[in-house]
Structure formats: structure tokens, C-alpha cells
C-alpha positions as MATLAB code, in Angstrom:
seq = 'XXXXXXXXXXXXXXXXXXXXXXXXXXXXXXXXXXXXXXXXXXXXXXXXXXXXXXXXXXXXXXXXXXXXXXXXXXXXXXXXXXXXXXXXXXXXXXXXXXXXXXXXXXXXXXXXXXXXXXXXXXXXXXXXXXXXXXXXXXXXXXXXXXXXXXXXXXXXXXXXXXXXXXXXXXXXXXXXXXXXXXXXXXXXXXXXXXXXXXXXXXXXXXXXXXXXXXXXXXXXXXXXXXXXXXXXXXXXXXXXXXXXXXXXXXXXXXXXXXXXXXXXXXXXXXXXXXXXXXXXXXXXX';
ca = [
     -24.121   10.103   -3.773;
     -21.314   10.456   -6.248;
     -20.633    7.905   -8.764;
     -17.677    6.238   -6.686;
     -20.632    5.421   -4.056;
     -22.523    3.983   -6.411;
     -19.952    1.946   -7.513;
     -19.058    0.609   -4.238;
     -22.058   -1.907   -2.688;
     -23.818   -0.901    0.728;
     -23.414   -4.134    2.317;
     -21.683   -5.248    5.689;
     -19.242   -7.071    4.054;
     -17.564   -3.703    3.932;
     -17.204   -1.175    6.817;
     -17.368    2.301    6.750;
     -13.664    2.941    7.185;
     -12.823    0.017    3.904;
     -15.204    2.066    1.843;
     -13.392    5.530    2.561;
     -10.514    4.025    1.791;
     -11.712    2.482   -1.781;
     -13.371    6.114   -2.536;
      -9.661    7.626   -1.945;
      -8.233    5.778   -4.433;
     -10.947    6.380   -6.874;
     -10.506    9.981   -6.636;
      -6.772    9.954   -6.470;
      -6.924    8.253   -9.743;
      -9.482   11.327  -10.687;
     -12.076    9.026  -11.866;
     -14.960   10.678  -10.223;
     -14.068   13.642  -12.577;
     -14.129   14.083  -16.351;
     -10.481   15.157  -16.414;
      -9.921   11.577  -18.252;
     -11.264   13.156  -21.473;
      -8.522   15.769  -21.717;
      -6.381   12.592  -22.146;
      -8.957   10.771  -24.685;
      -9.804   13.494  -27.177;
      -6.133   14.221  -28.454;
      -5.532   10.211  -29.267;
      -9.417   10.176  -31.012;
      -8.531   13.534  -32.906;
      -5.362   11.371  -34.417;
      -7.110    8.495  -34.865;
      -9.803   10.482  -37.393;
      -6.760   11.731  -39.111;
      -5.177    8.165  -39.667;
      -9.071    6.522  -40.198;
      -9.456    9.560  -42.844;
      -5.295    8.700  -44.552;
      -5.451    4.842  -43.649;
      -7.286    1.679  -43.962;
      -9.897    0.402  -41.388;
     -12.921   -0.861  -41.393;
     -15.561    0.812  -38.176;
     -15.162   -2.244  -35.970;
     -11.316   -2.592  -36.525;
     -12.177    1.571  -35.923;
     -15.041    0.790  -32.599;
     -12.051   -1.691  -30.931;
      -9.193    1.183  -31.285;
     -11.521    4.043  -30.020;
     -12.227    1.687  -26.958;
      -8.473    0.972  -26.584;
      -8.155    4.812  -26.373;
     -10.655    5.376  -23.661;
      -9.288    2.363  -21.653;
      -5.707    3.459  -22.129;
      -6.336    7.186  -21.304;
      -8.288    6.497  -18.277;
      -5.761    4.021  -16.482;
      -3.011    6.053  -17.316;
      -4.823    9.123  -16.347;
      -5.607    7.626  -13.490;
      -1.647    6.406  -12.392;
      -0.341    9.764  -13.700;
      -2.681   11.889  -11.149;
      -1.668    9.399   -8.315;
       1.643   10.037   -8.947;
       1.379   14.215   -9.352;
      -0.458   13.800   -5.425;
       2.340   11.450   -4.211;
       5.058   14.147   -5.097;
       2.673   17.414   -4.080;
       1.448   15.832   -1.057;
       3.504   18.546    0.858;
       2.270   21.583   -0.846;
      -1.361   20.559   -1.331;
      -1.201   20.670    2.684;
      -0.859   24.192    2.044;
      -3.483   25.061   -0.612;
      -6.930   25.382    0.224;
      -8.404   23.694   -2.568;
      -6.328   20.608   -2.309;
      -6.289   20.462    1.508;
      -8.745   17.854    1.836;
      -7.605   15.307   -0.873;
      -6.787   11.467    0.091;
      -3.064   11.830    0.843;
      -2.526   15.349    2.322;
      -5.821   14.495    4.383;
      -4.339   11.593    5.923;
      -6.513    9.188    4.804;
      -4.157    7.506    2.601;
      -0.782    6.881    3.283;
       2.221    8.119    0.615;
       3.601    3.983    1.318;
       0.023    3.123   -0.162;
      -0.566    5.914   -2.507;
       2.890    4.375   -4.181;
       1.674    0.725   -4.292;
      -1.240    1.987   -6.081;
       0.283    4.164   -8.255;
       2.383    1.127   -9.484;
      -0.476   -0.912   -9.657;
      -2.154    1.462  -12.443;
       1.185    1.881  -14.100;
       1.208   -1.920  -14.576;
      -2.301   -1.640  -15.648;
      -1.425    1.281  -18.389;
       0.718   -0.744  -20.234;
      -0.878   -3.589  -20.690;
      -4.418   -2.172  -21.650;
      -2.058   -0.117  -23.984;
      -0.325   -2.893  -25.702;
      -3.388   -5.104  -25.738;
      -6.387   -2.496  -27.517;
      -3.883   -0.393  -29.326;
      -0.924   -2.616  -30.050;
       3.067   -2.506  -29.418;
       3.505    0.803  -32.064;
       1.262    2.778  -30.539;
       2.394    1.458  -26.805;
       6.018    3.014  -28.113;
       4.269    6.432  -29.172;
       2.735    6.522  -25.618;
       6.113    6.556  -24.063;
       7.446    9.920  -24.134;
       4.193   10.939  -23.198;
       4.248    9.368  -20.030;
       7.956    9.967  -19.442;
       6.888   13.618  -19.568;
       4.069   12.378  -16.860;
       6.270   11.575  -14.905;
       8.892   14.589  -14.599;
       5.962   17.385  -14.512;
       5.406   17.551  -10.620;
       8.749   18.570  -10.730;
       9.023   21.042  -13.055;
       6.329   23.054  -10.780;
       9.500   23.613   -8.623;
      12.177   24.603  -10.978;
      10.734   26.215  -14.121;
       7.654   28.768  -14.324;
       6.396   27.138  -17.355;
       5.132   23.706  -16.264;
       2.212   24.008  -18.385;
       4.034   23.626  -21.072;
       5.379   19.920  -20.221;
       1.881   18.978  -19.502;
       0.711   20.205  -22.666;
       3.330   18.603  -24.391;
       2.916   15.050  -22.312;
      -1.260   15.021  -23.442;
      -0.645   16.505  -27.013;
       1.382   13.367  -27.280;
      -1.663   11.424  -27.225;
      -2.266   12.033  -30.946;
       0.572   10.274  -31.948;
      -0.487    6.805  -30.607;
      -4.162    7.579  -31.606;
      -2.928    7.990  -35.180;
      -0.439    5.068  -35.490;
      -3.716    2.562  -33.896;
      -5.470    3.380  -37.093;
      -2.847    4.201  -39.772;
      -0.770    0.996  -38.790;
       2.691    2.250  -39.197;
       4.818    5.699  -37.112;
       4.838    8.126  -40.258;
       3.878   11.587  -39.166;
       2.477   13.628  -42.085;
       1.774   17.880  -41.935;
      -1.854   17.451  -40.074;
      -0.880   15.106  -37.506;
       1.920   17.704  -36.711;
      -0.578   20.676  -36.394;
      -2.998   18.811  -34.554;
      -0.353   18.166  -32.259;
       0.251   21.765  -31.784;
      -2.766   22.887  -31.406;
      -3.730   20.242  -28.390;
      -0.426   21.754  -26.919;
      -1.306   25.124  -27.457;
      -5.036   24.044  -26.188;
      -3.935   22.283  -22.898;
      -1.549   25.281  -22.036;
      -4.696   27.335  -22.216;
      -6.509   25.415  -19.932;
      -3.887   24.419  -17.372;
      -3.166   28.190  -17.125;
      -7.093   28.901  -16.375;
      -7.074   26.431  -13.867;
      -4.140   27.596  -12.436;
      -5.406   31.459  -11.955;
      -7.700   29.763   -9.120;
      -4.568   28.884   -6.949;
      -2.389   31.590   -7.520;
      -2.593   32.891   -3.876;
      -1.708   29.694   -2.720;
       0.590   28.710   -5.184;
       2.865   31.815   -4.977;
       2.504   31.404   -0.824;
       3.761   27.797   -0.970;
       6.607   28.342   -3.775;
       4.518   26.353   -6.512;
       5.190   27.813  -10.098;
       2.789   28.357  -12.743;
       2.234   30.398  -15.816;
      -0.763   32.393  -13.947;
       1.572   32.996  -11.281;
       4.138   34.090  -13.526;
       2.063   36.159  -15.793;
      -0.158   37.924  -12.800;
      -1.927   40.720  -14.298;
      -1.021   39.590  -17.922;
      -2.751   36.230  -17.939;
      -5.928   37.491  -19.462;
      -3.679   38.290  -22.815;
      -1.675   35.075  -22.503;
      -4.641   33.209  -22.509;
      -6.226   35.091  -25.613;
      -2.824   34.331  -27.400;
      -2.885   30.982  -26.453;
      -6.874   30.834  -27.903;
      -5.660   32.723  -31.491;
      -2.379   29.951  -31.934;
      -4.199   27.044  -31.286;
      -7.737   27.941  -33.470;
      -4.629   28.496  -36.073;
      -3.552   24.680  -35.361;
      -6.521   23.296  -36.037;
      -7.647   25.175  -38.891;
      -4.134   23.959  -40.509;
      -4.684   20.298  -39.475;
      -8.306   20.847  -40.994;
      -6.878   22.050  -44.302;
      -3.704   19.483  -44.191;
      -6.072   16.739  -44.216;
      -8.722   17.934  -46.299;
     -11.477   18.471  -43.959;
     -15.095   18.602  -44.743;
     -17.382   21.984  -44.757;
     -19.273   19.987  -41.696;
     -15.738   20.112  -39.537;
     -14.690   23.408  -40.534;
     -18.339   24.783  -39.293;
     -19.076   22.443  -36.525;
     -15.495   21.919  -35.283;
     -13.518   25.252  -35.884;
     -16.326   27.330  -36.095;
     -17.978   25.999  -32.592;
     -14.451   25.730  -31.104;
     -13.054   29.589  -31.794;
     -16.926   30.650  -30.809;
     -16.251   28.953  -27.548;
     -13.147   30.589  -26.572;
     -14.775   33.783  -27.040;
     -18.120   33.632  -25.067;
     -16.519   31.831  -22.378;
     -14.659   34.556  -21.658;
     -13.601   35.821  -17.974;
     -10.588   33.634  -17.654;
      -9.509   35.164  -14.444;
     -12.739   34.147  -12.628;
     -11.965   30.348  -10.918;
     -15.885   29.647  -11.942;
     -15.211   29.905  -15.721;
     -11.944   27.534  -15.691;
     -14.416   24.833  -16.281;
     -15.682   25.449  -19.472;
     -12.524   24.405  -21.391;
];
């Protein structure tokens, strides 16, 4: 049983038909996934960098790191209701994303909106609550961008790069939680290229495994775009952002421990997880 059965009591008090329905909403939301963490890691790298620059002591540190996870999950969760509400029509159409809630039938685009609104409501106020009212106004743009990606699958054949640029902004609230004040410096700035640069990369693997249906159904992508060239794209893409990080290592004065265990481990597993055109191997970014 997955972990949204777990979570949901075998008792009569619930039918069979309720507890489809709660288990719908859970995995709209993702949450039976670990996509959530593609949203966390960006705010905790910027949070090191303002712990490292800033004052805090490691509860002040333990409460903000919390706020992250809490923040990143709800909105994680809203944000992937939302990209199903507007796709519903195409993921009809692609094999892989036949059998979700909404373009199964199981849930209703009228209820998919209520709880899409529901998490929304939810987002901001575990935002403003563990991570206070600056880094609640960092978060912004990121979920403005949250908002217009679905569409930019239809008009643009680049839409990985609004996605990469609505998670990258992550680092900006996870920075201004610990530092206390918005004052980018150099390293906060590279970091945030490098998680664009990063999530690019992976949205574009993930994408080679619905290219057939995607060009079919008049979805736009990068991997659909690139074809045959993706495999080069994606090496790029691995080379700019290793570059990212190493500056934001050097711009904040990184230890020998980072540079081996971070950089080091990170460029090593670009390489050996190589064969980005194979849909199996999209999972190890």
C-alpha cells in the first residue's frame, strides 16, 4: 500500500468510493512522490548561504528549515493541482498521464479548482507564519511564474525555462529567512543560476519520456524541440550549472568538505548517470 493508504484509516466510517476520492487529491497535490524536494533544496541551499553571511542561532536555524519544508510542500502541492487543472485536456492524450485524478474522471475540474484554492490559501499562510512577511514577498514571483507555466507549454518551446526560473526562485526566500533583510550578494546570484540551469536539466530529461505524445498532442518542450540534439543540450546544461555552483562555492567561501562532497559528488553524478534519452534514467536527477 502506498503511503496515501496508510495515511487514510481502514474503517467503515469511510467507503471505498470517499477514500478514492481523498487518494486523488493526495496525488494531485504530488505528495505520494518526492517531487516536493525539487522545491525544498533551492530555499535550504539559500538559507546555508544567509546562516553562513548572517546571524542565527540552530533553533532560530531548525524553525526556518521546517518553514521551508512546510512552505515547499503546500505550495508544491497547489502548484501541481493547478498544472493538472489546465492540462487536463492533453494528459487525456498522453499515455503516461492518462490515468491521473482529473483526466481519469475521478475528480472533477469544479473540484480540482476548490482544492487548488484551498492549498493556495494554505501556501501563504504557512509561508508568512515559519518564514515571515520578507521572505512571503520573495516567494511571489516564484509562484506568479507557477502559475503562467501550463501555458507557456502552448506558446513557447522553452517552458523549461519558466519552471526553472519559478523553483530557482526558492533561494531567494530561503536566504532572506536566515539573513533577515532582501540584499542579494554574488553567491546567492550564482546559486540561483545554477538551480535554474539544474531544473532545466531535469525537466528536459523528464520530458524526453513524452516526446511522442507531446509532439502528437501539440505540447511543447525543449526535448521535443531539440529531438536528436537533446543528449548535447543536456551535457551543456550539466557543464553551466557545475560552473554555478562552483562560483557560489567560491563567492561564499566554501569549505574543502563542500567543494569535495558537494561539487565533487554533484559533477560525478551527472556523468555516471548518463543515458539521458532513456525514460528509466530521468529519475536519477
Amino acid at each position: 500500500m502506498d503511503v496515501a493508504g496508510k495515511l487514510i484509516p481502514e474503517t467503515d466510517m469511510l467507503d471505498d468510493h470517499t477514500r478514492k476520492r481523498i487518494r486523488a487529491i493526495w496525488e494531485m497535490g504530488r505528495l505520494h512522490t518526492h517531487e516536493t524536494w525539487l522545491s525544498v533544496f533551492p530555499a535550504v541551499w539559500g538559507a546555508s548561504i544567509g546562516a553562513k553571511s548572517g546571524r542565527t542561532d540552530g533553533w532560530s536555524l531548525a524553525w526556518v528549515l521546517f518553514g521551508i519544508w512546510a512552505s515547499a510542500t503546500v505550495s508544491h502541492a497547489a502548484f501541481c493541482t493547478w498544472n493538472d487543472i489546465c492540462d487536463v485536456e492533453y494528459d487525456r492524450q498522453v499515455e503516461r498521464c492518462k490515468s491521473r485524478p482529473l483526466p481519469s474522471g475521478l475528480v472533477s475540474v469544479k473540484e480540482a479548482t476548490f482544492f487548488f484554492l484551498c492549498w493556495i490559501l494554505l501556501t501563504l499562510g504557512t509561508t508568512w507564519y515559519t518564514l515571515g512577511p520578507q521572505a512571503t514577498l520573495c516567494t511571489t514571483p516564484a509562484w506568479l511564474l507557477g502559475l503562467i507555466y501550463p501555458f507557456m507549454k502552448r506558446i513557447m518551446p522553452f517552458p523549461q525555462l519558466v519552471v526553472g526560473l519559478s523553483i530557482a526562485s526558492g533561494v531567494m526566500p530561503g536566504y532572506v529567512s536566515v539573513k533577515g533583510d532582501i540584499e542579494f550578494n554574488g553567491s546567492v546570484l550564482a546559486l540561483f543560476g545554477a538551480t535554474v540551469c539544474w531544473i532545466i536539466f531535469l525537466d528536459t530529461a523528464y520530458a524526453v519520456q513524452d516526446m511522442v505524445d507531446d509532439a502528437k498532442c501539440g505540447v511543447q518542450s525543449l526535448a521535443v524541440f531539440l529531438g536528436q540534439r537533446v543528449r548535447v543540450f543536456l551535457a551543456l546544461a550539466a557543464i553551466i550549472c557545475s560552473a554555478f555552483f562552483v562560483a557560489a562555492a567560491f563567492l561564499s567561501n566554501r569549505s574543502l568538505f563542500y567543494w569535495i562532497f558537494g561539487i565533487g559528488v554533484w559533477v560525478a553524478n551527472f556523468q555516471i548517470s548518463g543515458g539521458f534519452s532513456q525514460p528509466q534514467n530521468t529519475h536519477a536527477f
